[in-house]
C-alpha positions, 0 to 999 in steps of 0.5 A, a space after each residue: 562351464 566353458 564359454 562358447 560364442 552364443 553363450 559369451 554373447 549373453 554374459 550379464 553386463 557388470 554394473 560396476 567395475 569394482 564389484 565385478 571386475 574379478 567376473 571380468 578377469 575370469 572372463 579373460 582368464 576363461 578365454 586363456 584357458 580356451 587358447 592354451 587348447 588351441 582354441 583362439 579367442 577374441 575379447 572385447 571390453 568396452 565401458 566410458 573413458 576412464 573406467 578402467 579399461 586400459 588397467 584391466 588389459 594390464 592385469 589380464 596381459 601380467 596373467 597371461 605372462 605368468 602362465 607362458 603368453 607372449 604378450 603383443 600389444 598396441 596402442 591406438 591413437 586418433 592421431 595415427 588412425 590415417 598410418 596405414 598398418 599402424 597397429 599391425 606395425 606395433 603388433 608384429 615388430 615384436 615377434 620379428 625380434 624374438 622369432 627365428 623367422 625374422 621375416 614378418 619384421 622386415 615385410 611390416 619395415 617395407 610395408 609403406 610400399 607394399 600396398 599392391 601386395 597388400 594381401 600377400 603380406 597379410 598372409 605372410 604376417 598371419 602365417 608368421 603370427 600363427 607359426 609362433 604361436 604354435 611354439 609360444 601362446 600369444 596374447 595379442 591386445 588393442 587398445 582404444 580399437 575404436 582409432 584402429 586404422 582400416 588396414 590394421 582392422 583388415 588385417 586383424 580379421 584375417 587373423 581372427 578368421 584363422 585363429 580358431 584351432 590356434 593359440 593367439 588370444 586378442 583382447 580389444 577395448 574401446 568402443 566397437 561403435 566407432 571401429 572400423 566398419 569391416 571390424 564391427 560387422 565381422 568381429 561377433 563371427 567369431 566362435 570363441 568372442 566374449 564381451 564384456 563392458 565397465 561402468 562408473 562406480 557406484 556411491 558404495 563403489 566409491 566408499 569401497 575404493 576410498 576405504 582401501 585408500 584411507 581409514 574408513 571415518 575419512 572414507 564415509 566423509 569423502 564419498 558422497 563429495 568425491 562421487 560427486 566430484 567425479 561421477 564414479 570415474 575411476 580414473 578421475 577418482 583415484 586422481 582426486 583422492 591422491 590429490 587428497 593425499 597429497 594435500 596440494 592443487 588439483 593437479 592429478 583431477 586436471 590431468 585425469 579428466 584432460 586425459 579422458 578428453 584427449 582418448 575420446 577424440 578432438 570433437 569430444 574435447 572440442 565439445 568439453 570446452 563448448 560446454 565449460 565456456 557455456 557452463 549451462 546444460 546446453 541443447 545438442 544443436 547449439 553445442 554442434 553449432 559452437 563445435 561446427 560439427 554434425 548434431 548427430 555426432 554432437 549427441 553421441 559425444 555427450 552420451 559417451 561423457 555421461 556414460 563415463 561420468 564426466 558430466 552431470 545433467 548435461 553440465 561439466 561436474 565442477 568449477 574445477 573442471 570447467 578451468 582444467 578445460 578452459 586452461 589448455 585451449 589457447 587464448 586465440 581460439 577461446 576469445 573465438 569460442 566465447 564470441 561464436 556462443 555470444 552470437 549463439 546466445 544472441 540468437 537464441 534471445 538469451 538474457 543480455 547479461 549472459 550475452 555480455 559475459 561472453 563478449 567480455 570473455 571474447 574482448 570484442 564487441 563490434 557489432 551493434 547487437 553487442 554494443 546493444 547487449 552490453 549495454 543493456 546489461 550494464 544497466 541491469 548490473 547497476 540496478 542489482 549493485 553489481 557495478 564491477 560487471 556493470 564497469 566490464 561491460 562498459 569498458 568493452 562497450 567503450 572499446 569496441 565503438 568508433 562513434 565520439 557521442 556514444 563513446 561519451 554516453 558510454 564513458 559517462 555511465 562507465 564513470 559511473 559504475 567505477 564510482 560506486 567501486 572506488 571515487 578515485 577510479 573516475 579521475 581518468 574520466 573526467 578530462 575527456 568528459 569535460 571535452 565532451 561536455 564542450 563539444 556538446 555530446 553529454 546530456 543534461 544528466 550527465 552534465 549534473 553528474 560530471 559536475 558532482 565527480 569533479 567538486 569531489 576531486 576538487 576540479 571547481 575551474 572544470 566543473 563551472 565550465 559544464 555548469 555555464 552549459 547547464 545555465 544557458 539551457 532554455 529547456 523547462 524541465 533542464 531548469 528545474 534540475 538546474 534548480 536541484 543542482 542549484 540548492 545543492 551546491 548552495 550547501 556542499 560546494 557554496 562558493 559556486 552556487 552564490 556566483 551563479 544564483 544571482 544570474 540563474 533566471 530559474 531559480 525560483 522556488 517551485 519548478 516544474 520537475 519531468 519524469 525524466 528528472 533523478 528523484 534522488 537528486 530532487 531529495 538531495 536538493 530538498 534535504 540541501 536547502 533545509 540544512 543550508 537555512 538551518 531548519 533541520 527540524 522541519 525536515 525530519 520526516 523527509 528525511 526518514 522517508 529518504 532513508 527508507 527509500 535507499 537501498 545500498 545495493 543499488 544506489 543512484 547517482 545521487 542516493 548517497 548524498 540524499 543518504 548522507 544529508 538525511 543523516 545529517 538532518 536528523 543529527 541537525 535536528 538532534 535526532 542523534 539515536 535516530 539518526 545513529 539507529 539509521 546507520 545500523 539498518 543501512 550497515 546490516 542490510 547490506 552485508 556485500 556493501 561496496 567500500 565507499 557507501 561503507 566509508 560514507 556511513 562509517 563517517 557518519 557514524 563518527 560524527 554522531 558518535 562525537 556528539 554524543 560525547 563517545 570519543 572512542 566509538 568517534 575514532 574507532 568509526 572514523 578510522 574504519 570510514 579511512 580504511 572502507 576508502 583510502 583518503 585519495 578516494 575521499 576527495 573534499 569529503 576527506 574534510 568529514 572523517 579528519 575533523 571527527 578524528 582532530 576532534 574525538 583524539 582531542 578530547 581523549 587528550 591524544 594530542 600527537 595523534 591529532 596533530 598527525 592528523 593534521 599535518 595530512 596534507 590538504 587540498 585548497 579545494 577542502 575549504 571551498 567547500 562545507 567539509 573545510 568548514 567542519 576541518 577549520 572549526 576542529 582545528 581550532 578545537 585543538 589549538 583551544 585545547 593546546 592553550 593556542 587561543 590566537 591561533 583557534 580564534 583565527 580558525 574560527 573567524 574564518 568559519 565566520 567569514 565563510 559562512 557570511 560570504 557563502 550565506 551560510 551564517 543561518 546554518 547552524 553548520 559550524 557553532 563559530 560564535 561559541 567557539 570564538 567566544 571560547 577563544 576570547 575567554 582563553 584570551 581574557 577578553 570577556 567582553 567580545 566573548 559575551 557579544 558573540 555569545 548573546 548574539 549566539 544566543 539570539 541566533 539559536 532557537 529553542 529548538 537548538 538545545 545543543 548551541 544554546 546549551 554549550 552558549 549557556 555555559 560560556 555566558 555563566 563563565 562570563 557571570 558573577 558566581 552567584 549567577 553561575 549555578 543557574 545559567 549552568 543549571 539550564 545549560 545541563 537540562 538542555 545538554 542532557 536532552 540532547 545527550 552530549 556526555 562530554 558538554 554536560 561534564 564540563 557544566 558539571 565541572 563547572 558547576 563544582 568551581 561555582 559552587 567552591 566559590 560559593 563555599 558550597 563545598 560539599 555540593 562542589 564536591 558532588 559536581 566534581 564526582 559527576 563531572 568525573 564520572 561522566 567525563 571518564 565514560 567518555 574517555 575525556 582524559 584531559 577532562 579527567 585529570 582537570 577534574 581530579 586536580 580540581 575536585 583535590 583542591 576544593 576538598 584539601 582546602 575546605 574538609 580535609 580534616 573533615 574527611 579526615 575524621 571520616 576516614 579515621 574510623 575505616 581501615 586503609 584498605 576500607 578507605 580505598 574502597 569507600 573513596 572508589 566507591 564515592 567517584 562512582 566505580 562499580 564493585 567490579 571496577 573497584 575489584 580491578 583497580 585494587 586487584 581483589 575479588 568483587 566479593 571482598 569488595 562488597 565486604 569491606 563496603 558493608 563494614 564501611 556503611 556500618 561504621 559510617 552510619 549509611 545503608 547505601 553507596 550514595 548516602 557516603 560522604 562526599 568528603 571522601 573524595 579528598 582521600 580518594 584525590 590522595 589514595 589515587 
């Protein structure tokens, strides 16, 4: 059927431009046919950027060519659209140089200064174009008609106007809407005009194309991912899958989609950014407010990148896109974008934080309105634990404003923010804080925070000038937070809270605390003074209710410290599961926990762990406390993690990798606080362990000097006495060990199992042997309450050489075995060998012929396993240590217990365990 103009008019829209672009061509190919019998024809095909427009003008002009067409082509741009005759220019200089008549490519050269002729010299380039074709079919193809210039349009309807009985053919594509206006009233006159139009591929569209690109399980895997990606956009799509191929950055989706941004004109690349600094599915006035452009024209930008698949409800489809967007723009003019949408915002009453974004962006804040917005939502960023944004906006609040006492406000909070990311980012602060503090432009809240950030960072001359300001305040309710600051430096930071309390006139028990007050820093204070008097127990449930309480994410000022004190309350109170089960909540409740709160409890935990006797689990938190947060960033508290891993390294009997430990260089500042208690008492831990009595006792009677003139010695923070007392016994002075140990004794409650345990087994060494097994008996009750492996190892072991001295071999032998056991559960090694070498010596020296007896009637292989078995190895254990299977194990056992007469592992005589010091 051949097409005639009424008939073209009424060709079905494709609905996709893979599935009917063989339709489209036969279109194109129809109208061929109709010019080749001198029957011109004009075709318009229109669709979205990037739907395949420009490659279907290609392979309709290589067709033309195979049957004889000379093709003119022209290519319109929005850059060109004021050049008179641009598109003609383009169109014509082909047939000057190929045509006998030369005459039209010199009239188009002298064109610029033609325009009173203009006519003429449309008529005479119409003539040449028309005797051409009468030796040569001419295919004549516009591109993007909607940037034709209105004298190249005016020409092109002369043309068309006298084209019907000839053999030229123009094919047009772009959109007809936005043509000139002379174009798109006249163009449908023509008898012979066709159109046709693209649209974005379909999902199957997609797969189609994919398919042809790659296998089909990759092509039924990528489809809904890349028509997501691209809306069905040809161009974009096949840009991403070769981006897919090649396996690198999005490099070609970048360069497709600014491609189809450019051809739509500057207001739709002007309006792309809009949206991409947006990101939100924005109203049209508001975008032509952004654009400075008519809401009109805004709207009709939008339906043109929705109809080409650029957009997705009103959004840019990607992340990637909104960067490929943002990366052209320059920085000048995206710093104004970002302040015009901010004022936009602003204006529309958007939340502050979506305001505050965009004047990050933008770099300047200078108008109240946005001082106001950044800081309301700095606040609203700290309280949902987004302090990175919190410190963002602050930083630009700060910048941005001429005023000294906001700019102190603003730097206070600011200094916050940075501590809840990285303690040692505060330390740019804290000298221009003190000098406002002087000058008097910090409230008292501020003053309290000041002063903890620096008696972290070891600033103590500092923090007692903002404390003498904070003890001058005659207000009631400053003096009841002075009260709180008060109690809790009279526990961290001791040496200070003792030279002012004496002058400090509301220092009084109960004080009236304002609504206004931290309750964090009230708990601090509570939890401060309870472990100051070494009354743990009474505060347990205050303590549990704190940790209920914090929410990792959003912490206070003071919640971290109440958090720590909670902690170490219930490890005070020897609450050690409880306190170590808290740890666990607080660590997987909070899985983007920021490093230093992570670091806090990591220390924590290492510390539990140490008194539990897990040496191990002790470094391995600790470490993990020291990678959460470098030791800069610790401040004073360095003094926690690095005593926990002296201490836990010792008992593992890795003596260098403790004394690494201590050569880290540590400030002064360490020891004017309670973190140089605990570093003191593990030093000395060390020297004890290394044979260094002098040097221990020195470490430790400086924690006794501390604590009196701190008045700390009710504390219970440090067992100074019991680890004087050791020192004394290494040094062969029984009598000042017993003194300090019957004072410790005295000290200690019965409530405090731990001291009065380890005392215990201090005093029993003092004793005759005959006294030793109970006072050890009652020490190895208490310890086993508390769950200290590593003390109750030690009264085991010291329960066997009472017992040898009491030629009670066989329970010694017994002892040795549990001390061993327990000993190396905790990884003790020193201890392990001690005992080995021990257990060896009570068992050669009093039953070796016993045991030898025993040993004679088994196997050397039977007697392996049995004397493995007697030190309280697993069949597992035993399998791997004698490189045999468990099953051949539990056989050799049952020949042992039939030989030796017993039916069950503890029944073995501990006689040999002498074999097992030698086989080992």
């Amino acid at each position: 059927m051949s097409l005639n103009g009424v008939e073209a008019k009424e060709v079905a829209q494709p609905k996709s431009p893979l599935a009917e672009r063989d339709a489209q061509l036969d279109i194109l190919r129809r109208a061929q046919e109709d010019c080749l019998r001198s029957r011109g024809s004009v075709v318009l095909v229109e669709g979205p950027l990037g739907s395949g427009k420009t490659e279907l003008l290609r392979i309709a002009a290589q067709q033309a060519e195979a049957v004889g067409f000379r093709v003119l082509r022209a290519v319109c741009d929005e850059d060109e659209r004021d050049l008179p005759c641009g598109a003609v220019a383009q169109l014509v200089r082909g047939i000057g140089e190929r045509s006998a008549d030369r005459a039209g490519a010199r009239l188009v050269d002298g064109m610029a200064d033609a325009e009173p002729r203009l006519a003429r010299v449309f008529q005479q380039l119409c003539a040449t174009v028309l005797n051409e074709s009468a030796h040569t079919p001419l295919l004549m193809s516009v591109d993007d008609v909607q940037h034709l210039d209105e004298e190249s349009a005016s020409w092109l309807l002369q043309l068309i106007r006298r084209s019907a009985s000839s053999r030229v053919m123009v094919v047009l594509t772009g959109e007809l809407g936005r043509a000139p206006q002379r174009l798109r009233a006249e163009l449908r006159r023509h008898a012979h005009f066709r159109r046709t139009s693209l649209a974005p591929l379909s999902p199957g569209g997609v797969t189609t194309v994919l398919q042809r690109r790659v296998d089909d399980v990759t092509a039924q895997r990528l489809s809904t991912v890349f028509h997501s990606l691209t809306g069905g956009n040809p161009l974009l799509l096949n840009a991403v899958i070769d981006d897919h191929e090649q396996a690198t950055a999005p490099r070609n989706h970048d360069l497709a989609l600014l491609s189809c941004l450019h051809r739509g004109g500057e207001l739709m690349r002007d309006v792309a950014r809009a949206l991409a600094v947006l990101d939100s599915d924005a109203d049209p006035a508001d975008l032509a407010r952004l654009v400075r452009a008519s809401t009109a024209d805004v709207r009709d930008v939008l339906e043109a990148m929705s109809a080409s698949g650029l957009l997705d409800e009103g959004r840019l489809r990607s992340t990637q896109a909104v960067a490929a967007v943002l990366d052209e723009v320059g920085p000048d003019d995206l710093r104004g974008l970002h302040w015009r949408t901010a004022e936009l915002l602003h204006d529309r009453g958007a939340e502050a934080a979506l305001i505050a974004a965009q004047l990050v962006e933008s770099g300047s804040a200078d108008a109240p309105w946005a001082q106001r917005a950044l800081r309301e939502a700095a606040e609203l960023a700290l309280l949902e634990g987004s302090a990175e944004c919190a410190a963002r906006y602050l930083e630009l609040a700060h910048d941005s404003t001429d005023s000294p006492q906001e700019r102190a406000a603003i730097r206070a909070r600011l200094a916050e923010a940075e501590w809840r990311l990285k303690p040692s980012s505060v330390l740019r602060h804290l000298a221009p804080l003190t000098a406002a503090a002087s000058a008097g432009r910090l409230d008292r809240v501020d003053h309290v925070v000041l002063v903890r950030q620096l008696l972290w960072h070891g600033k103590n001359d500092e923090a007692q000038q903002v404390l003498r300001r904070l003890r001058n305040a005659e207000d009631e309710h400053a003096c009841g937070q002075l009260h709180d600051v008060e109690s809790w430096l009279a526990y961290s930071h001791p040496a200070l809270a003792h030279q002012r309390q004496e002058r400090t006139p509301c220092a009084q028990p109960e004080v009236p605390h304002s609504a206004g007050d931290d309750p964090w820093l009230h708990s601090t204070a509570v939890l401060a003074d309870v472990l100051a008097r070494g009354r743990s127990h009474e505060a347990v449930e205050h303590a549990e209710r704190v940790l209920r309480d914090v929410h990792p994410t959003r912490t206070a000022v003071w919640s971290e410290e109440a958090t720590t004190f909670a902690l170490m309350a219930l490890l005070h109170a020897e609450r050690a599961d409880t306190a170590a089960e808290w740890c666990r909540r607080l660590e997987s409740g909070e899985q983007r926990g920021r490093p230093p709160w992570k670091a806090l409890i990591s220390g924590v935990r290492a510390e539990i762990a140490a008194r539990r006797g897990e040496s191990a689990t002790a470094v391995e938190h600790a470490e993990a406390a020291l990678q959460h947060m470098p030791p800069q960033a610790w401040g004073v508290a360095i003094g926690l993690p690095l005593s926990t891993l002296v201490v836990a390294n010792t008992r593992l009997g890795r003596f260098d990798e403790a004394a690494r430990h201590l050569a880290r260089p540590v400030s002064d500042a360490v020891f004017r606080s309670r973190y140089g208690l605990h570093y003191l008492q593990a030093r000395g831990q060390y020297y004890l362990a290394t044979r260094h009595g002098h040097a221990a006792l020195a470490d430790f009677l400086a924690c006794r000097d501390l604590t009196r003139d701190w008045g700390l010695a009710q504390s219970g923070l440090v067992p100074w006495r019991i680890n004087a007392a050791e020192a004394w016994l290494l040094l062969g002075n029984t009598d000042e060990a017993k003194r300090l140990l019957y004072d410790e004794l005295a000290q200690a409650g019965t409530e405090q199992r731990r001291s009065r345990g380890t005392a215990l087994r201090l005093v029993a060494a003092t004793n005759p042997p005959r006294r030793r097994p109970q006072l050890l008996g009652e020490a190895l009750d208490l310890l086993e309450q508390v769950g200290d492996r590593y003390e109750q190892a030690r009264v085991l072991a010291d329960l066997g050489r009472a017992h040898h001295e009491l030629k009670d071999n066989r329970r010694a032998r017994r002892m040795f075995s549990r001390a061993w056991h327990l000993a190396n559960a905790c990884g003790a090694a020193a201890l392990c060998d001690e005992l080995l070498s021990a257990g060896g010596q009570v068992a050669s020296a009093t039953a070796v012929s016993d045991a030898d007896d025993r040993a004679a009637l088994l196997t050397e292989s039977e007697r392996r396993v049995a004397s493995l078995a007697v030190m309280g190895y697993t069949n597992r254990e035993i399998a791997e240590k004698l490189f045999v299977t468990a099953s051949t194990v539990e056989q050799h056992l049952t020949r042992v217990f039939r030989k030796l007469g017993v039916k069950r592992r503890e029944n073995l005589p501990v006689d040999l365990w002498g074999t097992a010091v030698r086989t080992a």
